[in-house]
Each structure stands twice: as C-alpha cells, then as structure tokens.
C-alpha positions in Angstrom: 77.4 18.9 -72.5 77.2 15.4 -70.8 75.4 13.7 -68.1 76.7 13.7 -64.8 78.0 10.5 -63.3 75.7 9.3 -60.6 77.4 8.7 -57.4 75.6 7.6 -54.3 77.5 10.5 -52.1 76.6 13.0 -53.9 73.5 15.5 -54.7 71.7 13.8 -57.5 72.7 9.7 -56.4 70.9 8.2 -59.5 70.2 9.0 -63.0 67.5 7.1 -64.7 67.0 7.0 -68.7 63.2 5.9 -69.4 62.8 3.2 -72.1 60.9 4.4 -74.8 57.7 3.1 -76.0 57.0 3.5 -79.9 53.1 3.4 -80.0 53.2 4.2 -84.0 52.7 7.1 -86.0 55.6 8.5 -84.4 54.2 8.6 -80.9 56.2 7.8 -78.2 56.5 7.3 -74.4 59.2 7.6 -72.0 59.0 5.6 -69.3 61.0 6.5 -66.1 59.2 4.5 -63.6 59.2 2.0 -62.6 62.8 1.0 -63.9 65.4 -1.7 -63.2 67.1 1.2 -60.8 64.0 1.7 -59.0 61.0 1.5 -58.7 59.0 4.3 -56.9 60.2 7.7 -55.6 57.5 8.3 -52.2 54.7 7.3 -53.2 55.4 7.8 -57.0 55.3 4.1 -59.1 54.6 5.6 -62.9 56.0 8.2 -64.5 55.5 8.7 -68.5 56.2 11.1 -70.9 53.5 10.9 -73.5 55.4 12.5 -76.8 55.6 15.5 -77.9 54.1 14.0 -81.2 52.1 16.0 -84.1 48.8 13.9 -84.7 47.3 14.6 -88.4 44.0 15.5 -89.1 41.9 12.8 -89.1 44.4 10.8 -86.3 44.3 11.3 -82.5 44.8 8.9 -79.7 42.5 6.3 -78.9 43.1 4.6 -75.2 40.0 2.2 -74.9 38.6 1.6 -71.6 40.7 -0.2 -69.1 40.6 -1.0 -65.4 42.8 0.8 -62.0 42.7 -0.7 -58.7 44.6 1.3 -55.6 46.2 4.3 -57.3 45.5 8.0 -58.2 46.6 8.7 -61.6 47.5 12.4 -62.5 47.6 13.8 -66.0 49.5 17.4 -66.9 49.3 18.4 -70.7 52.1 20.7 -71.9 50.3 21.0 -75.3 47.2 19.5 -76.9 43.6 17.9 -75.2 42.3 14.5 -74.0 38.6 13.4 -72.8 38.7 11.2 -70.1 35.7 8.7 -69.5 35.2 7.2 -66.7 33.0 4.7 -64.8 31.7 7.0 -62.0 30.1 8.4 -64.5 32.9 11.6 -65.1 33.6 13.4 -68.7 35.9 15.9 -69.0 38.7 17.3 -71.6 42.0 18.2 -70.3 44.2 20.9 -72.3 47.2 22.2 -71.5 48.0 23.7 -68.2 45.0 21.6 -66.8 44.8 18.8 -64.4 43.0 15.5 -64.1 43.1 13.9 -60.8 41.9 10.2 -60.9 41.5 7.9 -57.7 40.4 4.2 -58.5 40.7 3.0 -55.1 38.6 -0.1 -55.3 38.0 0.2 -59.1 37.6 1.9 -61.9 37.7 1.8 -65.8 38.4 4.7 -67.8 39.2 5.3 -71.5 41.4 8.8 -72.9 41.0 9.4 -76.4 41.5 12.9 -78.5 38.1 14.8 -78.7 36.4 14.4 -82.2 36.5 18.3 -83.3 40.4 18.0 -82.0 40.7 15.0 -84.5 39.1 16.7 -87.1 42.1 19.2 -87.4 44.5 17.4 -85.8 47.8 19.2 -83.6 50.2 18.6 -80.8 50.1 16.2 -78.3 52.7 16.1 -75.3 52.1 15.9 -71.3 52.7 13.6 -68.5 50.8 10.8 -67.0 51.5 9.8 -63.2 50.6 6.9 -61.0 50.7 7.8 -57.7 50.2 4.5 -55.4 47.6 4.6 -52.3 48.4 4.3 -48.8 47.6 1.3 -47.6 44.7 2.6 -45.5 43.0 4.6 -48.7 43.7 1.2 -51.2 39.8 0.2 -51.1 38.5 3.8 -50.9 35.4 4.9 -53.2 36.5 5.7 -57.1 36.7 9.6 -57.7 37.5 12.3 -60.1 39.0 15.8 -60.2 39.6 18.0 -62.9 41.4 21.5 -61.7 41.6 24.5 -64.5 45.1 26.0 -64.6 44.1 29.4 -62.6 43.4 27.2 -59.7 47.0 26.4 -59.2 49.0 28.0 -56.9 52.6 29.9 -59.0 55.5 30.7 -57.2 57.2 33.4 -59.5 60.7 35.2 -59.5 64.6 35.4 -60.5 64.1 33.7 -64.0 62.0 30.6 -62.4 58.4 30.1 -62.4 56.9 27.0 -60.0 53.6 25.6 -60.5 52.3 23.4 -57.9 50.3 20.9 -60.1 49.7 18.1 -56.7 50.8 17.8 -53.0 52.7 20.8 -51.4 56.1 22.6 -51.7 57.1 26.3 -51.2 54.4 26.8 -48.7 52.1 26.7 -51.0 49.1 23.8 -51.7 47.5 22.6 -54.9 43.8 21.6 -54.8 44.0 18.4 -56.0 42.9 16.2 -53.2 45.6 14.1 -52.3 46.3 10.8 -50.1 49.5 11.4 -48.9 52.1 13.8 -48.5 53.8 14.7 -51.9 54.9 17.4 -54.3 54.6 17.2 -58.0 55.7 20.8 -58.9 56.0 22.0 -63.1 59.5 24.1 -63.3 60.2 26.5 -66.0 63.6 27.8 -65.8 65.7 30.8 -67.8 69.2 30.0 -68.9 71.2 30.8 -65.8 68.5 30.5 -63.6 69.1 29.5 -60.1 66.8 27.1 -58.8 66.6 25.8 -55.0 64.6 22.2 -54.6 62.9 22.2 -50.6 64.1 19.3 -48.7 61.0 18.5 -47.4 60.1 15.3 -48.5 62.3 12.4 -47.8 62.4 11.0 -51.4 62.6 13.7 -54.6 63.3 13.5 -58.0 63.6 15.9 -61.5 62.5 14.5 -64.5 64.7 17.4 -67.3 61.8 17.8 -70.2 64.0 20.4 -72.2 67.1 21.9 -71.3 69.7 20.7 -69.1 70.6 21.4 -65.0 73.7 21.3 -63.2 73.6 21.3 -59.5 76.0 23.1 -57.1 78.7 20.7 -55.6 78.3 18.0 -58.5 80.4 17.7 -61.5 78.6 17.4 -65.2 75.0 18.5 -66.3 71.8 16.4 -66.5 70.4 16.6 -70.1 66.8 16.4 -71.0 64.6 13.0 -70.8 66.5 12.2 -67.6 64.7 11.1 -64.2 67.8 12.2 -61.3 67.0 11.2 -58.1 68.6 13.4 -55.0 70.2 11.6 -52.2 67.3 11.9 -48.9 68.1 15.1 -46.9 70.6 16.5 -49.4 71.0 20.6 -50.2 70.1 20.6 -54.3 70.5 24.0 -55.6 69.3 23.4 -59.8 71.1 25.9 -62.6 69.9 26.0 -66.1 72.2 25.6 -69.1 69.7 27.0 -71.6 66.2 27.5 -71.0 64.8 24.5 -68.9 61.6 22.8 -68.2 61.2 20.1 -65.2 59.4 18.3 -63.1 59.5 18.2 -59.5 58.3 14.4 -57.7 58.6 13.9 -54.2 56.8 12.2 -50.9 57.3 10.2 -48.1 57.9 6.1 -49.0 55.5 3.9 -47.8 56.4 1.0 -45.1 54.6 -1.3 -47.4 55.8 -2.9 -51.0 54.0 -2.0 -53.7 53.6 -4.7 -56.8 52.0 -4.1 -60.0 50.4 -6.0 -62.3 49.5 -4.1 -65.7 46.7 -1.6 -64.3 46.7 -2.6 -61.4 48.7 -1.3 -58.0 48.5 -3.1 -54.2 50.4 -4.1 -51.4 48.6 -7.0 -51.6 49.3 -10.0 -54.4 45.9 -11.7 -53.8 44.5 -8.2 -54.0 45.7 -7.9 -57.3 44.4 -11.6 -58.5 41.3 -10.7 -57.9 41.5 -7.5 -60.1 42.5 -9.6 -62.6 39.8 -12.3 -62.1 37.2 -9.8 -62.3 38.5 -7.6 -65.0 38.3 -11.4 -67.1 34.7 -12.2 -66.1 33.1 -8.0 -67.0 32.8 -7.8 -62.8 34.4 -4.2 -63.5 31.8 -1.2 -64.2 31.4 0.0 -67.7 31.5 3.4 -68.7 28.3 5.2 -70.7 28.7 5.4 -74.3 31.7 2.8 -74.6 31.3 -0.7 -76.1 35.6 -1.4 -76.3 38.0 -2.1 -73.6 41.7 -3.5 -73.2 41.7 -7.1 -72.5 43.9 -8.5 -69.5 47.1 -9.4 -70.8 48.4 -13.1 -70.6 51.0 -13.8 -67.6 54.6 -13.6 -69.2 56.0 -17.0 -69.1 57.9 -17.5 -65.7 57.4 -14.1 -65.0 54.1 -12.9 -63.0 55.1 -9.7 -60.5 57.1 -7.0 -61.1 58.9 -7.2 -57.5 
C-alpha cells in the first residue's frame, strides 16, 4: 500500500512525516510537530513519538532536569515506565496505559528518567509525549501536576474499535485530566476492517497512524504508519483499517494568538520567552529535591533565534 496524496480539497488536506531523532542506543523520536508544514494543530505545538526501543539491563533513559514555561505537557506510554520529578515537589512513575498531565504555566523544571528496579532488568520503552500550548489567559498560571491511572479514563467500545479518551472531550465523553482549553487527544485501536467515524467537533484535527494503515471514505490511497494527516476544518472523515491499526486522535480550537518557541519554552510573547531564558542561565528556575544535574540553555543558532 501507499500513502495517499494530500490535496487541500479533500478529507485528510496534509500528510506530515516526522523527522526522526537518533538519541543512541537505538532510541528514536519521531517528531511530527512542529514541522515545516505546520506548526500546531488547536492548541497542539509538540508531538513526539518516543521509540518503541528495547533498553538493556543496566540502560534506561536519563532526561535531566530542564525548564517549561506556558504549556501542559501530556505523556501516554504504550509499553514500559517513567518517574517524572518535578519542582512542585511531584514524584510519580507512569506505565503503560497511564497519564501524566504537566502544567508549567509560569515555570517549572522537571526531569524523566527509567525507575532504578526498571533499569536493573531492563525492557520496552514506547509512548507519546505532547505539548499542548496555554491560552493566553492561563500562560502565567501556578505550575501543577496530574497523574490519572488508566481505569479513570473514559472507553468508548464497539464494531472492531475501541476509543480511549486520554485528554479533552470527544464522543460525549470527558477525560479527567484538567485541561485549559477545548481539545481531544483520543488513543484508537482499530481491527482490520474496522470502520471508524472521527467527530467534527473541533475545528482543527489530526491522526498520527502508530501501526497499521487507514483509508478514508471519498479519498484515494491509504495513510501508512508514522504519519501525522491532518483533516480539512469541518470535513466528514470516516477512518478504515487495512490491518490492525493503532492511532491517535489530536484536535482543539486554534488560538487567535501566535505561538513561538524557543527550546522548552512556549509563549505568545518573545520577551516572555527572553526572560525564561535569562533566568534558566542565572539558576532563577526552582530545583527539584534529590537532583543535582540539569540541561543547560542551548546557544542561539547563528542567524536563527525563533522558530516563527
């Protein structure tokens, strides 16, 4: 099977490929947004695949502390566990199924590394990790953290599909996570031949295509896996699966307001931003218990200093 050729009048209007990331020891990262094609869907401005990658005994994933400004990140494991640290004073491990819900609003350092009986026998690693940018009213609010267990998500089951509602709303049905604006980021798991119909209602939606492929009714082609397709606003997108499939469902309402970012960092304001970076230089950030390492700010790129 092959891709589907994007066409701006029809169902799925772009097709994104993510850039890939080698972080070594055969770990990867797909990267699907933000891309030269664009650069948020609602209020969605990151979306990476982290692996699937098998970590040895003895290995495991060591992100040191780092610094968020004006964002919510969400992190959905398919297989394996992380312990998030964090500067309010949070500790938690996420498996699979689980979610951690992260607002830095003002500010906040956090580090993710695999748990040290998980490193002693080593295993799986694959999941998602989301940026979801802050209205512009919410940008300055307190730092906070959620973690949610997978039996408090709400499953919408039937006809060869289950729908889990990880964030946001869809289906009629609401996740816990405490959002900031209106969204959907929904986990799909589809038989082959499943029929699969995506709710129109949020003005911007997309499907990243984990494993598997989709077709959609009244487009040519299929959309293989590792693919971000992005649905024209308003349109009717009815999803079949050409084997079994695994997705995931992004959508919101865009903001009237640019978003720029800058490393960690996400704002509608540039000077905001400087000033992250200014303080994240001089230790003004708040450290987290029991962690001595952190990520230092990365030099401007020559001629190159926003990501507009």
């Amino acid at each position: 099977m092959t891709d589907a050729v994007p066409d701006p009048t029809a169902p799925a209007a772009q097709v994104i490929l993510p850039r890939v990331h080698d972080l070594g020891d055969g770990f990867q990262v797909r990267r699907a947004l933000p891309s030269a094609m664009r650069r948020m869907v609602g209020p969605f401005v990151f979306f990476d695949q982290l692996g699937p990658v098998i970590l040895g005994p003895g290995s495991g994933q060591d992100v040191r502390p780092h610094p968020h400004i004006g964002l919510s990140t969400l992190t959905w494991l398919f297989e394996g566990e992380i312990r998030h640290r964090d500067s309010a004073g949070h500790v938690e491990t996420i498996r699979a199924g689980e979610v951690n819900w992260m607002t830095a609003g003002r500010g906040i350092v956090h580090s993710e590394r695999t748990p040290p009986e998980r490193r002693v026998t080593g295993g799986g690693l694959f999941g998602q990790q989301i940026w979801i940018a802050l209205p512009r009213a919410s940008e300055e609010t307190d730092p906070g953290f959620t973690h949610h267990t997978a039996d408090s998500l709400p499953r919408l089951d039937g006809d060869g599909a289950t729908a889990t509602i990880v964030a946001g709303e869809a289906f009629g049905l609401r996740s816990p996570v405490p959002t900031f604006s209106d969204l959907m980021f929904v986990d799909v798991v589809l038989a082959d031949g499943a029929r699969f119909h995506v709710p129109a209602d949020h003005a911007e939606r997309a499907a990243f295509v984990i494993s598997g492929a989709v077709s959609i009714a009244g487009q040519t082609g299929t959309f293989e896996e590792m693919r971000l397709v992005v649905f024209a606003p308003g349109a009717e997108i009815v999803l079949e699966a050409h084997g079994p499939t695994r997705l995931t469902l992004i959508g919101g309402e865009p903001f009237p307001e640019k978003r720029h970012i800058y490393w960690n960092f996400v704002s509608s304001s540039k000077d905001r931003i400087e000033a992250a970076k200014a303080d994240w230089r001089a230790g003004r950030f708040p450290g987290i218990a029991g962690e001595t390492e952190f990520i230092p700010l990365p030099p401007d790129p020559p001629g190159v200093v926003w990501k507009d």
